[in-house]
C-alpha positions, -999 to 999 in steps of 0.1 A, spaced: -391 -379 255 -416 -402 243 -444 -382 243 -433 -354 233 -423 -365 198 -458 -379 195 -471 -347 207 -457 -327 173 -456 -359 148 -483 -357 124 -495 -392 130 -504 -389 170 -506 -351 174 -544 -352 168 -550 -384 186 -568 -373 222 -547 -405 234 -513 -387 228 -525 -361 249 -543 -378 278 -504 -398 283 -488 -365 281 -507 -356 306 -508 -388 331 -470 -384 329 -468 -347 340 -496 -355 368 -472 -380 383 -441 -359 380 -468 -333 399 -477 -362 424 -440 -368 428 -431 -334 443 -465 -333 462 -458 -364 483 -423 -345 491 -440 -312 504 -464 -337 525 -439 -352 539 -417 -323 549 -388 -335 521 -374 -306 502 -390 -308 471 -385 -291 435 -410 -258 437 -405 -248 400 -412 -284 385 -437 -288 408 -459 -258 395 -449 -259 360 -462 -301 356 -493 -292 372 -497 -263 345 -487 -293 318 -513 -314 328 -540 -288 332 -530 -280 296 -528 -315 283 -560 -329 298 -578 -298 285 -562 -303 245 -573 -342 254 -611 -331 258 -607 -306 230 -598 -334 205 -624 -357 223 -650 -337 210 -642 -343 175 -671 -368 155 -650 -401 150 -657 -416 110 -692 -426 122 -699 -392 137 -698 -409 174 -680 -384 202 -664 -407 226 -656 -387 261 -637 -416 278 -612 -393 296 -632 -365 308 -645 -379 339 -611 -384 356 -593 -357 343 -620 -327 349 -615 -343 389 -574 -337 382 -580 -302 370 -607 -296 393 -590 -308 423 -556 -292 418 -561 -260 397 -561 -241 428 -522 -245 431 -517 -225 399 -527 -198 420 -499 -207 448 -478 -211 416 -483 -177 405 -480 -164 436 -444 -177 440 -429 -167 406 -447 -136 417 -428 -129 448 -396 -144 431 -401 -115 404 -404 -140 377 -434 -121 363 -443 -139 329 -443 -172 350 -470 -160 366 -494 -141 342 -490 -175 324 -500 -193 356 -523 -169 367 -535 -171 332 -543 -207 328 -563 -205 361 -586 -181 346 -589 -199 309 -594 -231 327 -625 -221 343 -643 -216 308 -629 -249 291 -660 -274 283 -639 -297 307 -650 -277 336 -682 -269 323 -702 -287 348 -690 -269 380 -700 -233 367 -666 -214 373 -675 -181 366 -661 -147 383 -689 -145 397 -689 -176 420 -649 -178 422 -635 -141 434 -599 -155 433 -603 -158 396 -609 -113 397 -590 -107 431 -553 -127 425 -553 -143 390 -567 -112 372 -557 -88 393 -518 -104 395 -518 -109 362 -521 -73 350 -498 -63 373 -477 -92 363 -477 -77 330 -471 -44 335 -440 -53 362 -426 -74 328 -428 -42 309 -449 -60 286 -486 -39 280 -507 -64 261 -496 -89 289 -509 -65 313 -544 -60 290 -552 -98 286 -571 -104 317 -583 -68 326 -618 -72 318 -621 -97 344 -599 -81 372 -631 -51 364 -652 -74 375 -642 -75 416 -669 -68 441 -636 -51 461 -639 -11 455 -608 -7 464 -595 -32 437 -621 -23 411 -608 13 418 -568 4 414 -579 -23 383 -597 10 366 -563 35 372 -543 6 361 -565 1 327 -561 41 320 -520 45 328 -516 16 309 -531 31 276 -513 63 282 -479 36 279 -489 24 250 -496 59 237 -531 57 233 -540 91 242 -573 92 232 -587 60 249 -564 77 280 -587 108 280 -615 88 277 -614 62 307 -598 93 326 -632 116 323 -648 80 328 -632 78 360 -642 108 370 -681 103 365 -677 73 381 -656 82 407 -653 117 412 -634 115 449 -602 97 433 -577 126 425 -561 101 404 -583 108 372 -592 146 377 -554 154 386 -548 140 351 -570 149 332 -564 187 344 -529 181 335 -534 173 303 -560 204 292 -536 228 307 -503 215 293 -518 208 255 -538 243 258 -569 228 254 -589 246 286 -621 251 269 -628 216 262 -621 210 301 -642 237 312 -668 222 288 -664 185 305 -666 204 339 -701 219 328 -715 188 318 -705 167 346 -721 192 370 -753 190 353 -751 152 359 -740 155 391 -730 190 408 -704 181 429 -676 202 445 -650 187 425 -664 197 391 -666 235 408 -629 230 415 -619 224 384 -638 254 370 -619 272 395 -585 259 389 -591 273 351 -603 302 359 -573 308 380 -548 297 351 -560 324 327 -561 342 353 -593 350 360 -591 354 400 -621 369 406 -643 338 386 -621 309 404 -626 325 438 -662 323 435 -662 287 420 -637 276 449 -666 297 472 -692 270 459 -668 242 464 -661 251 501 -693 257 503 -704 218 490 -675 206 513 -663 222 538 -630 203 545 -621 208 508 -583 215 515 -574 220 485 -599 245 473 -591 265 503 -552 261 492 -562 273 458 -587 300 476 -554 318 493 -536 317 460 -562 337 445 -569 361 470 -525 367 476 -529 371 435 -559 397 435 -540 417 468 -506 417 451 -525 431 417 -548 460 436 -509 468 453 -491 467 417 -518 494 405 -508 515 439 -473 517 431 -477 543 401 -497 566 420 -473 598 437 
């Protein structure tokens, strides 16, 4: 109770001893709970998470205000060399921490946890032991990754947006590919239609196989009328790269107009490119049941 009335009174609040206490008291509370879960006891899971989050937060606010020229323009570090080993030593447990709230649905526990992991990692406390996404993958494969989906669980977008960049930056195609859909349906929840249709026809150059942003972005040409500027986007992309999606789509707006004889040769090409192309072949019949059920419409006046 102490501490936390020097922590806000304008006497002590700048004073990187108020914060270094603050945070000796939350790592023994932390301590406290982590002798229990040694030893088997049943121990407090939410306090145990949430003072090791306090004292990640407090030693790092400690070597903030450490860093600030005394009168005499001297920086004193005296508390950085034990606390960078706390935060060092037990920052992985805000993943574990995030994980729990997680899996308990509490989902703004754990973007915050998942959250500080991440932020931690740049702080000039840490500086020395180079924690980049690069060299840490848990920091793009659970906290960023988590977090977005944290966010968007909570219903909350610009929770979901904070840490997205990073989550980008996993070497795991299957996450990069989810991270990337995630980014683009989150845009199109905050109505951001434009930046939508954008990472959607990025998508597809980038990844033309995932039915996620072609299926889309067909959608959206076909049910605002605006066909042209998808058969335009088609053409482009297979001059860049003529593959048998691209012919597929051409196909599927031909057919829409109709124009059945146009989208059966595009769907031809497709096949062609591909031969296990099932749903060009799909679309293929559709045509060719629409072109034999036109040639018998124009029979039916004749005596």
């Amino acid at each position: 109770n102490l501490i936390q009335q020097a922590m806000v009174n304008v006497h002590t609040k700048d004073n990187p001893d108020t914060w270094n206490v603050a945070g000796q008291i939350q790592q023994k509370l932390y301590m406290k709970e982590a002798e229990k879960l040694y030893l088997g006891q049943p121990y407090d899971t939410v306090a145990f998470y949430s003072s090791l989050a306090n004292m990640c937060e407090y030693f790092v606010k400690c070597d903030e205000l450490e860093q600030i020229p005394n009168a005499k323009g001297v920086v004193a570090m005296k508390y950085r060399p034990a606390n960078k080993e706390q935060i060092n030593t037990n920052r992985p447990n805000l993943l574990n921490g995030g994980i729990f709230h997680y899996n308990k649905g509490q989902y703004r526990e754990a973007h915050n946890l998942f959250s500080q992991y991440i932020a931690t990692a740049s702080a000039p406390i840490l500086a020395e032991y180079n924690i980049t996404p690069e060299t840490d993958e848990y920091m793009t494969d659970i906290a960023a990754y988590y977090s977005v989906q944290a966010g968007l669980q909570a219903g909350d977008n610009n929770l979901a947006m904070k840490n997205i960049d990073i989550a980008k930056l996993s070497k795991d195609p299957e996450m990069s590919a989810s991270i990337h859909r995630l980014e683009a349906s989150t845009y199109l929840n905050m109505g951001d239609s434009v930046k939508w249709i954008e990472l959607l026809k990025a998508g597809v150059e980038r990844n033309p196989e995932d039915q996620y942003y072609y299926s889309n972005l067909i959608s959206y040409y076909v049910n605002n009328g605006n066909t042209d500027e998808l058969m335009i986007f088609a053409d482009e992309m297979l001059e860049k790269n003529p593959l048998p999606i691209f012919h597929f789509v051409k196909g599927f707006i031909y057919q829409n107009m109709p124009d059945y004889e146009n989208a059966v040769e595009e769907y031809k090409i497709a096949i062609e490119q591909d031969p296990n192309y099932v749903g060009a072949y799909r679309n293929l019949g559709i045509c060719y049941c629409q072109l034999a059920q036109n040639a018998s419409d124009k029979m039916t006046g004749l005596n």
